[in-house]
C-alpha positions in Angstrom: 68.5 147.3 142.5 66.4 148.8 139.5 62.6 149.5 139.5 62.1 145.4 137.0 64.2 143.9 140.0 62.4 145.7 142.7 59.1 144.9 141.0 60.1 141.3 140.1 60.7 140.4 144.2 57.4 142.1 145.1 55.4 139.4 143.1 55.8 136.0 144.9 53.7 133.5 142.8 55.9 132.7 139.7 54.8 131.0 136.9 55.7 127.4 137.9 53.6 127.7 141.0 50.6 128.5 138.7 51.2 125.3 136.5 51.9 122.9 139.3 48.8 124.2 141.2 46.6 123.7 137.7 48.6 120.5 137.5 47.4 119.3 141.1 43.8 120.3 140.7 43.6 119.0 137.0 44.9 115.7 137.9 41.4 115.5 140.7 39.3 117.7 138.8 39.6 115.7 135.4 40.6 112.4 136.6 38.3 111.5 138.9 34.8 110.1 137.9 32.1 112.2 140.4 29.1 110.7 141.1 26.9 113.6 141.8 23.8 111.7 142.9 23.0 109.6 146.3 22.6 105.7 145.9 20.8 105.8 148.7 18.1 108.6 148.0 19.0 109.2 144.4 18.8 113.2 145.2 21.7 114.9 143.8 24.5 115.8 146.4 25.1 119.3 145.4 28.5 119.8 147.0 29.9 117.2 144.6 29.5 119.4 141.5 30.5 121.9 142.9 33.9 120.4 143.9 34.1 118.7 140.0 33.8 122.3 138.8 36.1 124.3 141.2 38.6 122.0 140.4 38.1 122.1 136.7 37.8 125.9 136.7 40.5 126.5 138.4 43.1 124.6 136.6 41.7 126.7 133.8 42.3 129.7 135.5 45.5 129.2 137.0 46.8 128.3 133.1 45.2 131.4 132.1 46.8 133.4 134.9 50.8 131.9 134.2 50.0 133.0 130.4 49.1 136.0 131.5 51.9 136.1 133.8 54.1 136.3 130.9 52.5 139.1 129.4 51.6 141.2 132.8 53.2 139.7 135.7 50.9 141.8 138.5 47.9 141.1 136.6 48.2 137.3 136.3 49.0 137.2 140.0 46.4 139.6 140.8 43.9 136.6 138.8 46.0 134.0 140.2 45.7 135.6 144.0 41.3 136.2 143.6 40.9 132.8 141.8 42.7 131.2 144.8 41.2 132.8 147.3 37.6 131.9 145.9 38.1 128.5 145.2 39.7 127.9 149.2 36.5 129.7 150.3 34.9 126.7 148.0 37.1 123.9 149.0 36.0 124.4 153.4 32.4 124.8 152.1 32.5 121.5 150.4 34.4 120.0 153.3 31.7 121.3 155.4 29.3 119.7 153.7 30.8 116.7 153.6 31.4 115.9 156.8 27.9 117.3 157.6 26.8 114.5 155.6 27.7 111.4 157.3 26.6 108.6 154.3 28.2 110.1 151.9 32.1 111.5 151.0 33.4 113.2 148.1 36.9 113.5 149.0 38.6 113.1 152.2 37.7 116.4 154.2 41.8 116.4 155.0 42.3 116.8 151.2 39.7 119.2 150.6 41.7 121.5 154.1 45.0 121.0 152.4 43.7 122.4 149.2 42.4 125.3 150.7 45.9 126.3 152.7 47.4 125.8 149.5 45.5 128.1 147.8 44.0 130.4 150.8 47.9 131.5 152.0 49.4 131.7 148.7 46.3 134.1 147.4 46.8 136.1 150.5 49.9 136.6 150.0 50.0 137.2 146.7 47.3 140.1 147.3 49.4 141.8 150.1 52.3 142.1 147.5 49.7 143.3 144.8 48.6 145.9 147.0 52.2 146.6 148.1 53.4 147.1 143.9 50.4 149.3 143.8 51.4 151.7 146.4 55.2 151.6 145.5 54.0 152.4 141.8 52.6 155.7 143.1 54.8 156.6 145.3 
């Protein structure tokens, strides 16, 4: 095996994981219509924007990391891994919150979990073989 092959199987997110991921978050992030204020109160419900923009920012991101993929395939992982891992921190905070609030739902809190493993074992993982093509580069 040469050093592109051996490189190549160190990096596990390809490029068609990226666009189905941006493809699954865009379809909720610019499909849905959010309503980011209660009917109840009227007070705005500040874990709804926050899901509308994760969403939307990370289908942008995910794009932006298979392009880049392309071009640098560690680097676009690397964005693809830290983008990931954020936005599943984001995605149990927002199911937090809205379970914790019992009037009102966003998204079913089973959605919001599923999105999180999605992204939260695939960015791990994609980390642990960044860092592994680091130290095999200098060694």
């Amino acid at each position: 095996m040469n050093d592109t092959e051996h490189k190549q199987r160190r990096i596990p997110t390809g490029i068609g994981i990226m666009l189905l991921s941006a493809l699954i978050f865009g379809y909720f992030g610019f499909s849905t219509a959010f309503v980011h204020h209660s009917s109840i109160t009227g007070k705005l419900l500040i874990y709804v924007p926050i899901l509308e923009w994760t969403l939307k920012g990370v289908t942008i991101a995910f794009v932006l990391s298979a392009v880049i993929t392309l071009i640098n395939p560690l680097l676009g992982n690397l964005l693809y891994s830290i983008v990931g891992l954020l936005t599943a921190v984001l995605f149990i905070i927002v199911a937090i919150m809205d379970i914790a609030d019992t009037q009102h739902m966003v998204m079913s809190p089973i959605v919001l979990i599923l999105f999180a493993a999605w992204n939260g074992f695939g960015s791990w993982a994609g980390i642990v073989a960044w860092c592994a093509s680091m130290r095999s580069r200098h060694t």
